[in-house]
C-alpha positions in Angstrom: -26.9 58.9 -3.9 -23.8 61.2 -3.2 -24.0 59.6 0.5 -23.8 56.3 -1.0 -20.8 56.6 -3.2 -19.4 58.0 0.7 -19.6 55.1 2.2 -18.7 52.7 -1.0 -15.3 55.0 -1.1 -15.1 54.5 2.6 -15.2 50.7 2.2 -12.7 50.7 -0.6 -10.4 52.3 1.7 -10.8 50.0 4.7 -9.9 47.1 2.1 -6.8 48.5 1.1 -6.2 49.4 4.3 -7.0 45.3 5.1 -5.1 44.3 2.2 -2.1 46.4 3.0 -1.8 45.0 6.7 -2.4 41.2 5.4 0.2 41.7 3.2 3.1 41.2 5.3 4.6 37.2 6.1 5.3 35.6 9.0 9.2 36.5 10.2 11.0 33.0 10.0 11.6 33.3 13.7 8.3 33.1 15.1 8.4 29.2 16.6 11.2 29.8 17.9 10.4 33.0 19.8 7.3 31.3 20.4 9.8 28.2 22.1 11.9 30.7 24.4 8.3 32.3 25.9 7.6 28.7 27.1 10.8 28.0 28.7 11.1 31.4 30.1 7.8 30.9 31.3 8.7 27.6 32.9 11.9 28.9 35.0 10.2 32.0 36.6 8.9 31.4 40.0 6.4 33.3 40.3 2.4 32.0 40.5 0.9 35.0 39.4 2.3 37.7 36.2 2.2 41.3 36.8 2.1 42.8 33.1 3.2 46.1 34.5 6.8 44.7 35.0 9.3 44.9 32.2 10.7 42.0 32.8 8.1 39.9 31.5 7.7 42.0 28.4 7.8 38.9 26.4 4.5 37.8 27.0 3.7 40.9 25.1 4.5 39.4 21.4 1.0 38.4 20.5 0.0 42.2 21.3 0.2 45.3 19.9 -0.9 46.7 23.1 -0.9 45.8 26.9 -4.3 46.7 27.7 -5.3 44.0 24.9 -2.7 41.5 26.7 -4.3 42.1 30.2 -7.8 41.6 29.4 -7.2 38.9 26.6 -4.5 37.1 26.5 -6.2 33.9 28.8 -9.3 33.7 26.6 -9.5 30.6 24.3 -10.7 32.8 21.5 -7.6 34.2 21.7 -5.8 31.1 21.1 -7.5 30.4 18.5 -7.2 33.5 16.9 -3.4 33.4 17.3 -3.2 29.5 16.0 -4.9 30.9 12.7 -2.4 34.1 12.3 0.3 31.8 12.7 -0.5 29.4 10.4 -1.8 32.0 7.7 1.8 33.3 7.4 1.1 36.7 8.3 3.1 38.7 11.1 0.3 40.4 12.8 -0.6 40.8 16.7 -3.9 39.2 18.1 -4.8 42.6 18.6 -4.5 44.3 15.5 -6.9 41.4 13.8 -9.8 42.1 16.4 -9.7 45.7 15.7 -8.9 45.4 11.7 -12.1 42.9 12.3 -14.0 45.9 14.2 -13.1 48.4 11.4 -14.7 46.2 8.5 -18.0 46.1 10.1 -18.0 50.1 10.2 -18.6 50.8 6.4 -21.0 47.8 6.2 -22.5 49.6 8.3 -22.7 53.2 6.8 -24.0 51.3 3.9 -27.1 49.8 5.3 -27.9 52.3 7.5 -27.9 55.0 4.4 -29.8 52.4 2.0 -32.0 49.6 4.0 -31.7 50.4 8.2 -33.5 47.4 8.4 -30.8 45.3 7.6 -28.2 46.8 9.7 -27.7 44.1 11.8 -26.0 42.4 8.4 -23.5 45.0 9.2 -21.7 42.1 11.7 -20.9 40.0 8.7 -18.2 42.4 8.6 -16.3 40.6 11.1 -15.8 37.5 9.7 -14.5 39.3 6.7 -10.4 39.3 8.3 -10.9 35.7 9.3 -11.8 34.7 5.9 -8.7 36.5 4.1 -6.6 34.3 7.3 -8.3 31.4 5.8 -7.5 32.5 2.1 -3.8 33.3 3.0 -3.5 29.9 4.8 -5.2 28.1 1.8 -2.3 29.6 -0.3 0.4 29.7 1.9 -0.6 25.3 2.1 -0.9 25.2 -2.0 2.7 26.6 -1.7 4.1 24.3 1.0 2.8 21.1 -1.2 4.5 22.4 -4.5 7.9 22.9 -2.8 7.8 19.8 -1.1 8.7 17.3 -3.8 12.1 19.8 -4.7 12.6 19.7 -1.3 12.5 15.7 -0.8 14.8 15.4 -3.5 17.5 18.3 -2.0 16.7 16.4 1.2 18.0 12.6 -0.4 20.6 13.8 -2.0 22.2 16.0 1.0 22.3 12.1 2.5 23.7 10.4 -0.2 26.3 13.1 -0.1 27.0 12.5 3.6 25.1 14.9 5.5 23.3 13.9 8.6 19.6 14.5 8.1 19.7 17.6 10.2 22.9 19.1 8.5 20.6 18.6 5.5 17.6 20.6 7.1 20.1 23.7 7.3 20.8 23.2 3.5 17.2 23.2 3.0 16.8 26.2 5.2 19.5 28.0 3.0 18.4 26.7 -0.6 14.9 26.7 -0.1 12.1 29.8 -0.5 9.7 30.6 1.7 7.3 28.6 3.2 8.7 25.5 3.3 12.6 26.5 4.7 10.2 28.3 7.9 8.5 25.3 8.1 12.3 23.5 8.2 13.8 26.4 10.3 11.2 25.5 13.2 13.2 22.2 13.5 16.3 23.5 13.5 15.1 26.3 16.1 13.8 23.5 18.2 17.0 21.6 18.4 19.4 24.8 19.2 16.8 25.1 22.1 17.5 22.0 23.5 14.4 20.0 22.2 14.7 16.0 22.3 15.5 15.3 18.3 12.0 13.3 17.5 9.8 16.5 18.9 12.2 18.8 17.0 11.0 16.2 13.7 7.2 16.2 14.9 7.7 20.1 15.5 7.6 20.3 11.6 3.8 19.5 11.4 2.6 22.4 13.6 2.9 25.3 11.1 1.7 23.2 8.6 -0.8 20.1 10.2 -2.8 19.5 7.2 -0.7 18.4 4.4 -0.4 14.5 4.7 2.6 13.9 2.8 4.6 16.5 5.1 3.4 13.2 7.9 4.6 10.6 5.8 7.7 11.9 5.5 7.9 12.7 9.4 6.9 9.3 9.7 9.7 7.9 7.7 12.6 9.8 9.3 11.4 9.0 12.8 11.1 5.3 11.5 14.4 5.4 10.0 15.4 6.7 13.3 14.3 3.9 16.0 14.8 1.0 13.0 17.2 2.2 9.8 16.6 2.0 6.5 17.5 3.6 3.3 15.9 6.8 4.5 16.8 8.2 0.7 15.6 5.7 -1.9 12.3 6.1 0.8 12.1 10.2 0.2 12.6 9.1 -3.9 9.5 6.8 -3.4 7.3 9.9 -2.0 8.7 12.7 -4.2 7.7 10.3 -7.0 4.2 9.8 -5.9 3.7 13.2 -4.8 4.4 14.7 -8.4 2.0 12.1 -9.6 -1.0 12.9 -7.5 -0.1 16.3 -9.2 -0.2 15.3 -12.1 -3.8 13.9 -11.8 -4.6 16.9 -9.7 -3.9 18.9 -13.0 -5.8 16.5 -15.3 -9.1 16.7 -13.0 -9.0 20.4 -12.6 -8.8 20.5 -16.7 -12.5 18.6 -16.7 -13.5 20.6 -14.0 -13.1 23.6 -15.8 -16.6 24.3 -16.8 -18.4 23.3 -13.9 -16.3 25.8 -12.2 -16.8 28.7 -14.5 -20.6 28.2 -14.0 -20.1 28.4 -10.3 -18.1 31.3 -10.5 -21.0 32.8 -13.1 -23.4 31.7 -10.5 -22.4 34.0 -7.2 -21.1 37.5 -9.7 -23.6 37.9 -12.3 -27.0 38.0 -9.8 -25.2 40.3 -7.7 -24.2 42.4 -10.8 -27.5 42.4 -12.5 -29.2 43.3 -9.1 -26.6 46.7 -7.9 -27.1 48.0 -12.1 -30.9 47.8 -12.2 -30.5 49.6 -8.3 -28.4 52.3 -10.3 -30.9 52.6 -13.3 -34.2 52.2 -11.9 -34.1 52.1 -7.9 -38.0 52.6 -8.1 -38.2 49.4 -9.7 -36.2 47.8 -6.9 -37.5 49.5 -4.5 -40.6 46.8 -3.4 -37.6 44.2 -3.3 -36.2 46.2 -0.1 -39.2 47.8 1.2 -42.0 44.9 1.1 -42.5 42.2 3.2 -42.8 40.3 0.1 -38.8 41.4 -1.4 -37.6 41.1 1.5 -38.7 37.2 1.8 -38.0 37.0 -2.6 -34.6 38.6 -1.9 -33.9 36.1 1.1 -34.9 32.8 -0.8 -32.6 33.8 -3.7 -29.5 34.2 -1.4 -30.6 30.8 0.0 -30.7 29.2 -3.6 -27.6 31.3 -4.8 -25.5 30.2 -1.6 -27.1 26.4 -2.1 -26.1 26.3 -5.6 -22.7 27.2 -4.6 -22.3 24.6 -2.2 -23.6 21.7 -4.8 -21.4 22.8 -7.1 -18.4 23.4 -5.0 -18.6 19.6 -3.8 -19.2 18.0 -7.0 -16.1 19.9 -8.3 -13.8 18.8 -5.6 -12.2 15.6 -5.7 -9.9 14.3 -3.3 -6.9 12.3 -4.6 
């Protein structure tokens, strides 16, 4: 038992270790650092990069550590990896999230192998554990981004009605606003002091945040207003408007939804409580659930229901508006 509580303070201390390093946002900076690789990259000459030399110590920014960059840096996974980083908002090397991925599988591990070996192989679960908190942060980072963006809309109209050009007005944005939504601005103004054409310095906008539609309406109008006219502010009115409505209703639904929710949320934590007290109480009792061929195939079936109920319940909750 003492080697149990081990290994549940060991995995304690990985997850504030994991908390601690997921804790820190993404510098403001990091599109346009990400703009100056890719022209640097375009002027050199040569066909092949030697990551020994200094000067190309730039292409060192998504790692930690060179030995990472030489043998990862052209994988797809890697890419990938780096995409979700960036639009979590967290300032971490690609790196750092494959080993802080690596650590979290080794106290799963101890776990297992000191209670059921048989299961050890559940112990890679563990690595899915940092992409999960990426997809957590980016959930919240988006929830942020669409709560700003009516203020912002309405800083934005009134910067033209007062004169400003519509990029003079992205600066006051960038200078008024809190985080995320003045990065998500800066990358626009960062893309222009570059040298970027105007319209991909507007569709630029959408990268760091692609999944929040209103954020392409209101590309959509500027770049409209652009090519065509138009009162571009009585146009950013119109969507602030509707985008504090669809809050409103957003609100209202999640009031009804309420108790469905609570008896999800009672669904996944009270088996799993039940289950680890009567393991604490009476681990004889528990025992055949572990050690039988017939637990083992119980214990499976109620994950399966448990995870199935979840899912019911998670989509009859969610609406979209």
């Amino acid at each position: 038992m003492s080697a149990f509580f081990a290994s549940v303070l060991l995995g304690f201390l990985s997850f504030l270790l994991l908390v601690n390093l997921f804790s820190i946002r993404i510098p403001k900076q990091f599109a346009l650092q990400k703009r100056l690789e890719e022209i640097k990259e375009k002027n050199t000459n040569k066909k092949t990069l030697n990551y020994k030399d200094d000067e190309f110590s730039f292409l060192y920014n998504n790692f930690r550590y060179k030995v990472f960059a030489q043998r990862f840096a052209g994988f797809k996974l890697t890419e990938k990896i780096k995409n979700e980083i960036m639009l979590s908002g967290v300032n971490m090397q690609v790196d750092t999230f494959i080993i802080i991925s690596i650590m979290c599988v080794v106290p799963i591990a101890t776990i297992l192998l000191l209670t059921t070996p048989k299961f050890l192989l559940l112990s890679i679960l563990g690595l899915f554990i940092p992409l999960n908190v990426l997809k957590i942060k980016t959930s919240m980072r988006n929830a942020a981004f669409a709560k700003q963006l009516p203020d912002t809309l309405d800083l934005l109209s009134n910067s033209l009605r007062a004169g400003h050009s519509i990029y003079s007005a992205f600066e006051v944005i960038t200078k008024e606003m809190p985080m995320p939504i003045s990065g998500v601005f800066k990358t626009a103004i960062d893309e222009l002091a570059v040298g970027s054409d105007a319209k991909q310095a507007i569709l630029s906008l959408s990268k760091t945040v692609p999944n929040n539609m209103d954020l392409k309406f209101f590309i959509t109008a500027v770049i409209l207003q652009r090519e065509v006219g138009g009162n571009l502010a009585k146009i950013l009115d119109g969507l602030s408007y509707t985008i504090r409505e669809r809050f409103k209703m957003a609100g209202q639904l999640k009031a009804q939804t309420a108790q469905a929710r609570f008896s999800g949320f009672m669904l996944v934590c009270v088996p799993p409580i039940i289950a680890g007290i009567l393991f604490v109480l009476s681990p004889d009792y528990m025992s055949p659930l572990l050690n039988t061929q017939q637990g083992n195939s119980a214990l499976l079936l109620a994950l399966t229901l448990l995870l199935l109920g979840v899912y019911m319940i998670k989509k009859i909750v969610t609406i979209e508006i």
